[in-house]
C-alpha distance (Angstrom), angle and dihedral (degrees) to the residues before:
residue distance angle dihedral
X1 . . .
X2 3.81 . .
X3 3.73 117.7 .
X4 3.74 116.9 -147.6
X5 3.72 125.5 -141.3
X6 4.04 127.4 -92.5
X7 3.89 85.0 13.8
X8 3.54 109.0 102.8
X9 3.53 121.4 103.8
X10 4.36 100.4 -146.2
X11 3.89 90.6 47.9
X12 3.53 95.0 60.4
X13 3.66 94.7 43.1
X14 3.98 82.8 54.1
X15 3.39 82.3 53.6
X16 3.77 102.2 52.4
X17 4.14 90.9 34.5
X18 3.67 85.3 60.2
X19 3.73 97.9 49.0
X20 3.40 92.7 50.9
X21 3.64 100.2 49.1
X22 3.64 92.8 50.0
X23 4.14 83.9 47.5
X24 3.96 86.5 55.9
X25 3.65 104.6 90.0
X26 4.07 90.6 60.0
X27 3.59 83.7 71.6
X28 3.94 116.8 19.7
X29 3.54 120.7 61.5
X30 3.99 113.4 -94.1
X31 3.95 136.6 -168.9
X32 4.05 113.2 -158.2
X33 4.07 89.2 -92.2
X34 4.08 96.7 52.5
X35 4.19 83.2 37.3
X36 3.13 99.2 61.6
X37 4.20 104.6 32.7
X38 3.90 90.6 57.3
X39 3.89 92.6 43.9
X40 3.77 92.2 54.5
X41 3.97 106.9 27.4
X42 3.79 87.7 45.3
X43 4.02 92.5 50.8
X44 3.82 85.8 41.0
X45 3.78 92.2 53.4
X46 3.88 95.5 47.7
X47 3.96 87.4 47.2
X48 3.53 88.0 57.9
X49 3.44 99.9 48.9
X50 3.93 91.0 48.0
X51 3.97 76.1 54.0
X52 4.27 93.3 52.1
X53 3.83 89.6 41.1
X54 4.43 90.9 55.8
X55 3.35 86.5 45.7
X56 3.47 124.9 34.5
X57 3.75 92.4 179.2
X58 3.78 104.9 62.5
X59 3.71 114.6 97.0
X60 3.54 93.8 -178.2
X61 3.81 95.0 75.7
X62 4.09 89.1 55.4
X63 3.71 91.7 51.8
X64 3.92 80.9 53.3
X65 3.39 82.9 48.9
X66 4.09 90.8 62.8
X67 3.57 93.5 34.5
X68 3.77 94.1 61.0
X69 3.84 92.4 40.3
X70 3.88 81.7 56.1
X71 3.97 95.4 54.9
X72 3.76 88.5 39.4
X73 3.95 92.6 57.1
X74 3.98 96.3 43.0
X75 3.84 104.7 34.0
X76 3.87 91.1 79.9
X77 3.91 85.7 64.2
X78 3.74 87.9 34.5
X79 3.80 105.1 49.0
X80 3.61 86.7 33.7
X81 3.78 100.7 -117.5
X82 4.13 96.4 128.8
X83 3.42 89.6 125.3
X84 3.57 107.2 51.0
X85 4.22 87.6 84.8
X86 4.01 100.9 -159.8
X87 3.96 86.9 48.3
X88 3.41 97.8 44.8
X89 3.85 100.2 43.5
X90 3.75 89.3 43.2
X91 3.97 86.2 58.2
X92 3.88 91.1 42.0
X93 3.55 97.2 55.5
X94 4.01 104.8 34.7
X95 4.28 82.7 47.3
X96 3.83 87.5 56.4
X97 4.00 96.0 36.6
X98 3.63 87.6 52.1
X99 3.56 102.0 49.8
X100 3.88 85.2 47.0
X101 3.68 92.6 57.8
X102 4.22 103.2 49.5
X103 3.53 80.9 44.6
X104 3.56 87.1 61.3
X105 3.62 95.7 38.5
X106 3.74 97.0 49.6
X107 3.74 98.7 85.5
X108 4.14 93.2 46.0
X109 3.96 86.7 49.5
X110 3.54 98.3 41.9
X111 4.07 89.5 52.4
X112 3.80 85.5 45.0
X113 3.83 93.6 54.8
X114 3.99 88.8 45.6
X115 3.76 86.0 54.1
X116 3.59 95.6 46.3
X117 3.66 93.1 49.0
X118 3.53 102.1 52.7
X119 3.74 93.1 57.8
């Protein structure tokens, strides 16, 4: 199975998960810490699934996908922004959305690599 490039359904819901996210502080209420972890883990997150959509094969950039669902989902706790709600929640569910989709990439990206490899 070959997997063609800007195809793959998770990737460009990394993509748009990302954007958003970093989008979030126009219109939920921010304090520097929450400011500045959406900006740059949602630009992060949407640069890494432009990375997973050019290259179907690297599994790398969907493990970056978890990892930066990860940071998303504890850095309200972590930054201490818990109780700004619209930061929080939009942390808490893009974290858990994101995990959800390299999870579901994985497999497709894992066969890709395999592919790629044996050529």
């Amino acid at each position: 199975m070959t997997a063609n490039a800007w195809t793959r359904w998770q990737d460009w819901a990394a993509v748009v998960i990302g954007v958003l996210v970093a989008l979030s502080p126009i219109v939920v209420t921010t304090d520097a810490a929450a400011l500045s972890t959406l900006i740059v883990l949602g630009a992060v997150l949407a640069v890494t699934g432009l990375w997973s959509l050019a290259q179907p094969g690297s599994v790398a950039s969907e493990y970056g996908h978890g990892v930066l669902g990860v940071l998303l989902f504890i850095a309200p706790w972590v930054l201490s922004y818990s109780d700004l709600n619209g930061a929080a929640w939009t942390s808490w569910i893009a974290g858990v959305l994101a995990v959800i989709v390299a999870a579901s990439a994985l497999p497709a990206a894992q066969t890709a690599h395999r592919g790629v490899a044996a050529h």
